[in-house]
N, CA, C and O atoms as a GROMACS GRO file, in nm:
protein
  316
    1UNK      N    1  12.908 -13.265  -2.024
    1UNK     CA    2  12.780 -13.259  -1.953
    1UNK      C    3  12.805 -13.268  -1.803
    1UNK      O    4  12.884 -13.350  -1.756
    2UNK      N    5  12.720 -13.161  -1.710
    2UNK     CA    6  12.750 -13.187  -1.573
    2UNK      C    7  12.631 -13.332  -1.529
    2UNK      O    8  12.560 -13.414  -1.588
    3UNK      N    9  12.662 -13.300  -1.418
    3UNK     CA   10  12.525 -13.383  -1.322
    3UNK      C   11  12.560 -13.560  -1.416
    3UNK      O   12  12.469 -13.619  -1.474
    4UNK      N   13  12.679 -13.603  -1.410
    4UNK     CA   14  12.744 -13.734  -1.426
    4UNK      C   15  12.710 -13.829  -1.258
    4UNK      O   16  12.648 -13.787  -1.160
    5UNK      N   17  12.764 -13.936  -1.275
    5UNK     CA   18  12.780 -14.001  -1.194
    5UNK      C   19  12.869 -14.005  -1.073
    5UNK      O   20  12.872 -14.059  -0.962
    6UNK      N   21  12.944 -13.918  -1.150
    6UNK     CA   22  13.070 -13.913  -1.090
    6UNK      C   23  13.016 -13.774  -0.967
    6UNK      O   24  13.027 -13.760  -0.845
    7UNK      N   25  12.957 -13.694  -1.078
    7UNK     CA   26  12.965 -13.565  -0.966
    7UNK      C   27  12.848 -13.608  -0.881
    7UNK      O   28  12.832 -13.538  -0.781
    8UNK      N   29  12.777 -13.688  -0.895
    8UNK     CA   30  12.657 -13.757  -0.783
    8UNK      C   31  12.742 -13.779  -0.687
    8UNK      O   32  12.721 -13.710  -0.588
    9UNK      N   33  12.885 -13.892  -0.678
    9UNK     CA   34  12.962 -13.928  -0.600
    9UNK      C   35  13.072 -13.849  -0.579
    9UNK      O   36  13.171 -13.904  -0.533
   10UNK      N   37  13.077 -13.700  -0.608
   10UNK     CA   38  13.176 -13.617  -0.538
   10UNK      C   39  13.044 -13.518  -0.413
   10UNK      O   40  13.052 -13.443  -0.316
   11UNK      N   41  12.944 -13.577  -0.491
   11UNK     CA   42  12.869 -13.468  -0.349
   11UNK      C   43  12.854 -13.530  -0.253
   11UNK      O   44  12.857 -13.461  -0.151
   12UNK      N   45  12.836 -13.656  -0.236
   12UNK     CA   46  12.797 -13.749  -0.149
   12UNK      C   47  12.871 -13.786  -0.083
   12UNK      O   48  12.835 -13.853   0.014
   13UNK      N   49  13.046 -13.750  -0.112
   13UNK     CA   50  13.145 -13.745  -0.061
   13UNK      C   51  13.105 -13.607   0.023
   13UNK      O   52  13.048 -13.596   0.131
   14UNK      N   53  13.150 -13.524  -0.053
   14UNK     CA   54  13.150 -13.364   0.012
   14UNK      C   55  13.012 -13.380   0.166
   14UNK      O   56  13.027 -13.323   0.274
   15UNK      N   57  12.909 -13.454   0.135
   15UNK     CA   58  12.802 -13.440   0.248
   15UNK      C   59  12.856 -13.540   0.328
   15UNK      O   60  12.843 -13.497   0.443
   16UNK      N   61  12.910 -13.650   0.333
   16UNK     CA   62  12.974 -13.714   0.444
   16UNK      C   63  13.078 -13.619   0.505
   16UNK      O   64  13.073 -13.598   0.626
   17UNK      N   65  13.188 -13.551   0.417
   17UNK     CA   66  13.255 -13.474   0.482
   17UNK      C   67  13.191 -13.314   0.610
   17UNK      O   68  13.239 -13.264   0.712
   18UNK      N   69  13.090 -13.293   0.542
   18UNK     CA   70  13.039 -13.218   0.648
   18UNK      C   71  12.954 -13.241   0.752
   18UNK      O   72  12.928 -13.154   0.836
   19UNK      N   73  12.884 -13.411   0.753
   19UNK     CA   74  12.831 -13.503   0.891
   19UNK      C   75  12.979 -13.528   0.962
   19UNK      O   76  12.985 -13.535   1.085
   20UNK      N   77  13.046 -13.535   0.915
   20UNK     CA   78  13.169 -13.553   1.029
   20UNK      C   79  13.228 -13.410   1.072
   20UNK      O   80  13.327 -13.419   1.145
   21UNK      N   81  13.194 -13.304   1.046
   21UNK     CA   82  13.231 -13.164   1.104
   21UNK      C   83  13.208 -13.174   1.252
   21UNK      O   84  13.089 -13.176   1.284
   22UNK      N   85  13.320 -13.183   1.374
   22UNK     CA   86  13.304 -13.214   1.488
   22UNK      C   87  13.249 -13.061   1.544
   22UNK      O   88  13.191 -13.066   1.653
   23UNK      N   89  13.258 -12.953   1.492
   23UNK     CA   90  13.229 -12.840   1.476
   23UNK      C   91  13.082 -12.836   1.507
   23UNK      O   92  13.066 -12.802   1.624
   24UNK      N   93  12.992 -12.854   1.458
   24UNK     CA   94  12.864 -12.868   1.430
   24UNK      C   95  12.824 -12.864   1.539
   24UNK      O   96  12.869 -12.950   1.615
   25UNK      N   97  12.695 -12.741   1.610
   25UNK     CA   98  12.626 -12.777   1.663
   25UNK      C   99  12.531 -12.900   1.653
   25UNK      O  100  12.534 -12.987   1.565
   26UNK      N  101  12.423 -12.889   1.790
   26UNK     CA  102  12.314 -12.980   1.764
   26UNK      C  103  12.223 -12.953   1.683
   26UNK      O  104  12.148 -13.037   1.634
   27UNK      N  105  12.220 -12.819   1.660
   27UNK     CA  106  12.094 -12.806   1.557
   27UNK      C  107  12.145 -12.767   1.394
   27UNK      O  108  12.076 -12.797   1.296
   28UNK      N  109  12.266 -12.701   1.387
   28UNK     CA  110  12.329 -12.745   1.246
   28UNK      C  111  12.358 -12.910   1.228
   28UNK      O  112  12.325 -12.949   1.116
   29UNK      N  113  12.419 -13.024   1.326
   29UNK     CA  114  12.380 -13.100   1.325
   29UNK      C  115  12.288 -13.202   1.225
   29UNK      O  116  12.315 -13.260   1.119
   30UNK      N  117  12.131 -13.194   1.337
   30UNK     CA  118  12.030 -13.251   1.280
   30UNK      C  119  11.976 -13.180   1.166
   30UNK      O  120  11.878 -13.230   1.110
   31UNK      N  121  12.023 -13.071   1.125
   31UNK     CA  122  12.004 -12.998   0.983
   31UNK      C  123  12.086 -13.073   0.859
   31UNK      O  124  12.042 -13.073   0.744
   32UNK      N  125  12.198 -13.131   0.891
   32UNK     CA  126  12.261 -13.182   0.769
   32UNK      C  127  12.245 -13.336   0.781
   32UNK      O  128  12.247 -13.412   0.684
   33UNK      N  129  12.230 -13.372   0.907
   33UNK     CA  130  12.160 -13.522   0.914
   33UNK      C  131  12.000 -13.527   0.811
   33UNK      O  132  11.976 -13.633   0.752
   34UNK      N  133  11.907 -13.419   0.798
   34UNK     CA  134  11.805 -13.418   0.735
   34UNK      C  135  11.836 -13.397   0.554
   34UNK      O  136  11.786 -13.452   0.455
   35UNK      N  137  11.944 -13.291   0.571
   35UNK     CA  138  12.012 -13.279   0.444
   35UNK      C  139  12.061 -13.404   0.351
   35UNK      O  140  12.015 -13.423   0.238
   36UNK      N  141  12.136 -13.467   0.397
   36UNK     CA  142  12.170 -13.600   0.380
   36UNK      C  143  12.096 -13.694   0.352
   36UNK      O  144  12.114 -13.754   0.246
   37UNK      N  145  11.989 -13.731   0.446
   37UNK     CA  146  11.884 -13.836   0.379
   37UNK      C  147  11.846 -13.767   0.309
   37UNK      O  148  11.869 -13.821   0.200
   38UNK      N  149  11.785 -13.645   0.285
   38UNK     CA  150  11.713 -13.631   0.105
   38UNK      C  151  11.819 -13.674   0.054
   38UNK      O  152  11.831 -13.796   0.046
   39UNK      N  153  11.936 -13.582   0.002
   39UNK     CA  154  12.037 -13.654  -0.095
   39UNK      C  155  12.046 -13.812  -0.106
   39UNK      O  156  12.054 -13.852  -0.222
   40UNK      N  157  12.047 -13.889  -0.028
   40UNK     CA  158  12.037 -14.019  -0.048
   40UNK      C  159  11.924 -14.048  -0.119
   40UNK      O  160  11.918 -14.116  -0.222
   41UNK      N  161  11.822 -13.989  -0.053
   41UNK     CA  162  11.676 -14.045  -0.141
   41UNK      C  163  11.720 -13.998  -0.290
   41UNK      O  164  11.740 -14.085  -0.374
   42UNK      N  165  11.735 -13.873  -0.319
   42UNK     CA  166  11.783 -13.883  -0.460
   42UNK      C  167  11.872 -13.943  -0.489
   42UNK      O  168  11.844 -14.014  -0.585
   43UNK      N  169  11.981 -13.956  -0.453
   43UNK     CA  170  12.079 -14.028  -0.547
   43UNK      C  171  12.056 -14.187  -0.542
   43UNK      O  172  12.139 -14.258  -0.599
   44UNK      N  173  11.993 -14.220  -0.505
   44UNK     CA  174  11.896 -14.374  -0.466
   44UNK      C  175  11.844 -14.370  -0.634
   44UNK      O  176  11.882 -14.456  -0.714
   45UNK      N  177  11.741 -14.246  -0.676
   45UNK     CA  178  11.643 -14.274  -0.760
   45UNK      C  179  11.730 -14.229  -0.898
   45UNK      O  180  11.695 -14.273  -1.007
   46UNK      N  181  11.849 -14.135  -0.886
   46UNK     CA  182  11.915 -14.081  -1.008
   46UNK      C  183  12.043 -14.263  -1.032
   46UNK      O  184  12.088 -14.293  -1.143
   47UNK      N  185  12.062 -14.324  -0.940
   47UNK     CA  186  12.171 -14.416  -0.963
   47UNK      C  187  12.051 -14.575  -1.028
   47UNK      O  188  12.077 -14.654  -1.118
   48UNK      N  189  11.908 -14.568  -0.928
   48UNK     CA  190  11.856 -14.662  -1.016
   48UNK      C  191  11.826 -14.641  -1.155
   48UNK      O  192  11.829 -14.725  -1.245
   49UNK      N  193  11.796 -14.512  -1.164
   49UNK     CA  194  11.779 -14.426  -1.356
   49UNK      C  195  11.891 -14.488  -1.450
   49UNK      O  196  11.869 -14.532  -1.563
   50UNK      N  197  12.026 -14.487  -1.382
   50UNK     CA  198  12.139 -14.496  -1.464
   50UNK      C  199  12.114 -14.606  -1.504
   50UNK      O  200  12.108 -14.631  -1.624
   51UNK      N  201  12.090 -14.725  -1.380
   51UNK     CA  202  12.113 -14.854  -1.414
   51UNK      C  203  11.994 -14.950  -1.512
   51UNK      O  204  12.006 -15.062  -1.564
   52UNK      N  205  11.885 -14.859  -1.511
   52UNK     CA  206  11.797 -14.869  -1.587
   52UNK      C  207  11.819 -14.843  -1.743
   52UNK      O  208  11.760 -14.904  -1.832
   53UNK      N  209  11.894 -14.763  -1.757
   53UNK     CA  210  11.957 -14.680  -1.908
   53UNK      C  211  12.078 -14.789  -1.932
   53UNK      O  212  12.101 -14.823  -2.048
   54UNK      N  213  12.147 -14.839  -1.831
   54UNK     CA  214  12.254 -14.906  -1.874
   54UNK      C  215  12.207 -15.045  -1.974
   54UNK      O  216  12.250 -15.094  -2.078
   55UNK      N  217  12.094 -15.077  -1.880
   55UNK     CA  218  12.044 -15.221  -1.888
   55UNK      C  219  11.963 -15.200  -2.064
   55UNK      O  220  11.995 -15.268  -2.162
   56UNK      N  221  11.865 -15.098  -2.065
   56UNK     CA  222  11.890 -15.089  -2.178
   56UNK      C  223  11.947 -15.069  -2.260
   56UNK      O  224  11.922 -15.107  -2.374
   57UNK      N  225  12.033 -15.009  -2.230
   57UNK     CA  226  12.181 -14.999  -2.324
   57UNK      C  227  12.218 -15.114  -2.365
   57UNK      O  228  12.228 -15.118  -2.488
   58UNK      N  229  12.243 -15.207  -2.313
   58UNK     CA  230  12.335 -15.353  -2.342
   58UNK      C  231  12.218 -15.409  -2.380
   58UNK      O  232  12.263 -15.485  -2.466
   59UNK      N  233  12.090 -15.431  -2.381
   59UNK     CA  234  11.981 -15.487  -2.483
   59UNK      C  235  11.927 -15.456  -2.619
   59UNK      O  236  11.852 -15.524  -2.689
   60UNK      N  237  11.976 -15.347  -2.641
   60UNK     CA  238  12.028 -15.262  -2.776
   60UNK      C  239  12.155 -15.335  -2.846
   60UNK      O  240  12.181 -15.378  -2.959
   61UNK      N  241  12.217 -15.327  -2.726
   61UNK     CA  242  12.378 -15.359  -2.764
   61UNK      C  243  12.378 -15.511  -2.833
   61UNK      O  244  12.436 -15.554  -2.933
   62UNK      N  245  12.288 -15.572  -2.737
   62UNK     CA  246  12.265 -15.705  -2.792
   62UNK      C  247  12.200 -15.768  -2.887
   62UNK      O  248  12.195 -15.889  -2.907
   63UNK      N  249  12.141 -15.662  -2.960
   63UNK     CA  250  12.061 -15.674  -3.099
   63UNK      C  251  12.086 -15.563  -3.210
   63UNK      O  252  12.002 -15.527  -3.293
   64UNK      N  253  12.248 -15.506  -3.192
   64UNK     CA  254  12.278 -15.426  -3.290
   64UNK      C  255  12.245 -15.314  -3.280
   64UNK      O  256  12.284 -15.241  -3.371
   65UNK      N  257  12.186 -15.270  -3.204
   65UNK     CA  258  12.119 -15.094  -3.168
   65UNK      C  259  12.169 -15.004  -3.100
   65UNK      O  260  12.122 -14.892  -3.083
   66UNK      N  261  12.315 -15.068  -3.036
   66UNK     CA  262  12.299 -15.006  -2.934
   66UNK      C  263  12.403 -14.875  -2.976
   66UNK      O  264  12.405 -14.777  -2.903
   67UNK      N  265  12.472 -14.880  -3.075
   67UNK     CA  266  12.524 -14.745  -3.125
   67UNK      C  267  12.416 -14.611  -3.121
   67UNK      O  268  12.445 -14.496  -3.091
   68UNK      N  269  12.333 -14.645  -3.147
   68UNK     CA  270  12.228 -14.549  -3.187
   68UNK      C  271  12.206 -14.457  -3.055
   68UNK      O  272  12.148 -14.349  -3.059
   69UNK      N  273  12.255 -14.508  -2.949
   69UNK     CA  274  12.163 -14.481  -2.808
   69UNK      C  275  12.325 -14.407  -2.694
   69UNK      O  276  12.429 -14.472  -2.681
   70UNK      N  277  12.310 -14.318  -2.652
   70UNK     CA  278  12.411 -14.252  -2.580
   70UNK      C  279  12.359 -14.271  -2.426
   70UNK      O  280  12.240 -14.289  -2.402
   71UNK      N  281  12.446 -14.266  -2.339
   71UNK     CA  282  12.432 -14.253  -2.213
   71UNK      C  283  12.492 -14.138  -2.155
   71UNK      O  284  12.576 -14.174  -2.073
   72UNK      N  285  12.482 -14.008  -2.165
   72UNK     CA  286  12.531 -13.889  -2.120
   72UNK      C  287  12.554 -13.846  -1.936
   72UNK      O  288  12.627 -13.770  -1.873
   73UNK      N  289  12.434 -13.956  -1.900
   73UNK     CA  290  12.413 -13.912  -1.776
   73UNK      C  291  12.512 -14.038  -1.696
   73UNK      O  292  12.554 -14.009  -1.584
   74UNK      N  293  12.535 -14.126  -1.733
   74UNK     CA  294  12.693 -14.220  -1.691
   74UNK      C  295  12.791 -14.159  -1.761
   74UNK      O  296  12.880 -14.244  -1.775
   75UNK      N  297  12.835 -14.020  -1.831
   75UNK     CA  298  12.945 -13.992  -1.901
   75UNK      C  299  13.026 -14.080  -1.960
   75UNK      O  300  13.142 -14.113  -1.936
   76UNK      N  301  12.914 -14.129  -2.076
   76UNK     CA  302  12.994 -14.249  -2.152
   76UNK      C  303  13.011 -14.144  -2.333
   76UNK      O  304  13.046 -14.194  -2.440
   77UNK      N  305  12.989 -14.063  -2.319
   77UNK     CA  306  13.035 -14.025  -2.461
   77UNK      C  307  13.104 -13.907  -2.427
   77UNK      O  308  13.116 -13.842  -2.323
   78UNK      N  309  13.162 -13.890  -2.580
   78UNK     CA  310  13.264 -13.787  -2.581
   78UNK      C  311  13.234 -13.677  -2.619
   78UNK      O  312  13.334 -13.606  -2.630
   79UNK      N  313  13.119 -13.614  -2.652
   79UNK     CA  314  13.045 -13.550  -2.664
   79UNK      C  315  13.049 -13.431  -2.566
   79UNK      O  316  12.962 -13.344  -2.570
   0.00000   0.00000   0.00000
């Protein structure tokens, strides 16, 4: 499965790498400075999702259920 956690944190890498492009005009610039905070705002609301799924996860887990229940989007199965 794409769109893991992981690839949340290879983009977020990749967009720091292009705010530090000394290259950059001022107005490409403040274009990827704007770029950037959205991505944060999402990955803000896709990393609280996870931790929300996790938490239920381990309250499952803690009453025997929690086999039943996959977490695809933390790439926890093998699937």
């Amino acid at each position: 499965m794409k769109n893991t956690l992981t690839d949340l944190n290879n983009h977020l890498f990749e967009q720091m790498e292009r705010l530090n492009d000394d290259s950059l005009t001022g107005e490409e610039l403040e274009r990827e400075i704007m770029r950037g905070d959205a991505m944060q705002k999402i990955a803000k609301t896709v990393i609280d999702n996870g931790s929300l799924a996790l938490q239920a996860k381990k309250h499952l887990d803690e009453y025997g259920q929690g086999d039943r229940v996959e977490l695809p989007m933390l790439g926890t199965t093998d699937k």
